[in-house]
C-alpha positions in Angstrom: -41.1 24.2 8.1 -39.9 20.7 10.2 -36.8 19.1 9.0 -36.8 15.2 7.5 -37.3 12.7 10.2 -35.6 9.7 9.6 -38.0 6.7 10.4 -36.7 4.3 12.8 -35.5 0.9 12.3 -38.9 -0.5 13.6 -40.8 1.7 11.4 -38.6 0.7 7.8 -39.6 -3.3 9.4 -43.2 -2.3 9.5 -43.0 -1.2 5.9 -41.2 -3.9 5.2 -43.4 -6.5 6.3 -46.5 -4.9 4.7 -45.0 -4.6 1.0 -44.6 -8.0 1.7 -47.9 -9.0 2.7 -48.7 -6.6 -0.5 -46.7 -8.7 -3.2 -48.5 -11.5 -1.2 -52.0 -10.8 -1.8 -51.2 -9.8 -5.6 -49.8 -13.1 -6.1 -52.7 -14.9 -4.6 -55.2 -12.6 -6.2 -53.5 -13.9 -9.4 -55.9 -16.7 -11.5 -53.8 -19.9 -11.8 -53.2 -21.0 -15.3 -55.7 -23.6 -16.5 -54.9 -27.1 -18.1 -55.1 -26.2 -21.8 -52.9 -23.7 -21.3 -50.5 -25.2 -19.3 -50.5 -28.2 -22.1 -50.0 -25.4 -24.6 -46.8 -23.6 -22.9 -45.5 -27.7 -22.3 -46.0 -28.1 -26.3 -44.2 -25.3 -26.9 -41.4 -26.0 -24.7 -40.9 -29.9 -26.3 -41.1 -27.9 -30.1 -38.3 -25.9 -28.7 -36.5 -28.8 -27.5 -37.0 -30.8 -30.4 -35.2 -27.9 -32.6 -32.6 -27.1 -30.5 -31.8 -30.8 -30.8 -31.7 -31.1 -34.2 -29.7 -28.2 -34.9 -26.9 -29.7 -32.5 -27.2 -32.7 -34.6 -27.1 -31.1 -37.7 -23.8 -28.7 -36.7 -22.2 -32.1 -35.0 -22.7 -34.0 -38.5 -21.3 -30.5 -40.4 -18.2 -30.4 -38.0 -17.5 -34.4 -38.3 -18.2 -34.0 -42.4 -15.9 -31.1 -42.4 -13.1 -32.8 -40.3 -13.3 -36.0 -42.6 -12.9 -33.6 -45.5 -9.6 -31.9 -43.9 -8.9 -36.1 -43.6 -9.3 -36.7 -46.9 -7.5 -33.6 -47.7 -4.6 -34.1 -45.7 -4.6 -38.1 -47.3 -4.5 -36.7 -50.6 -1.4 -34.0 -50.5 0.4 -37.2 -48.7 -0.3 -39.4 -51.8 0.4 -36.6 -54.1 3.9 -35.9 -52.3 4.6 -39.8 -52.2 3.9 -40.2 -55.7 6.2 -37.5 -56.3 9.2 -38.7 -58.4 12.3 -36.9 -57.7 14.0 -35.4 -60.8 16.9 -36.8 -62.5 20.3 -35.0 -62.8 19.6 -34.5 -66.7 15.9 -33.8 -65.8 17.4 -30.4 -63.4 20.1 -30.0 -66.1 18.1 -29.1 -68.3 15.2 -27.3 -66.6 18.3 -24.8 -65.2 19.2 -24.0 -68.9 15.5 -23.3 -69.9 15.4 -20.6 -67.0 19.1 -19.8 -68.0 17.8 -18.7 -71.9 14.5 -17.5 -70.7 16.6 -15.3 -68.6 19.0 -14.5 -71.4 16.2 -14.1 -74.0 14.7 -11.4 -71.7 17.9 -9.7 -71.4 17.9 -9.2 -75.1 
C-alpha cells in the first residue's frame, strides 16, 4: 500500500483554475430571466417598499402621538399642582385631630 502524496502547489492551481472554469460554464449555461419576470420580481420589490414605508410612518406618527400625550400629561399634573391651594392653619388643625380620634377610636 503507497502512502498519501501531497499534490504540489502547481497541481492544487490546476484544480483551482478548472473549478473555476466549472462554476463558469454553470453560470453561463444558466437561462437569463425573461422581461415578465424580471417586471414581476421589480413589482414585488416596490410592494415591499411601499410597506416598509408606511409602517415607518405609521410607528413615527405612534411615537410623536405618544410623546404629545406624555406632553399633555406632564401639562396637566403642572396645572393640577398650580391649582393646588395650600391648606390653612385651621384647615391642618383640624385634619390632625381627625387622624388624632380616628387613631384614638381605634385604640378603643
Amino acid at each position: 500500500m503507497s502512502s498519501y502524496k501531497a499534490p504540489t502547489l502547481q497541481e492544487r492551481a490546476a484544480a483551482a483554475q478548472q473549478a473555476k472554469l466549472k462554476a463558469l460554464a454553470k453560470l453561463q449555461a444558466r437561462a437569463a430571466p425573461d422581461e415578465a419576470t424580471i417586471a414581476q420580481r421589480k413589482a414585488a420589490q416596490e410592494q415591499r417598499e411601499a410597506a416598509e414605508a408606511a409602517k415607518r410612518a405609521a410607528k413615527r406618527a405612534a411615537m410623536e402621538q405618544e410623546k404629545a400625550d406624555k406632553q399633555a400629561a406632564k401639562q396637566a399634573a403642572e396645572k393640577a399642582a398650580a391649582q393646588k391651594v395650600e391648606l390653612t392653619e385651621a384647615e391642618k388643625k383640624a385634619a390632625r385631630d381627625a387622624r388624632y380620634a380616628a387613631r384614638k377610636a381605634r385604640k378603643k
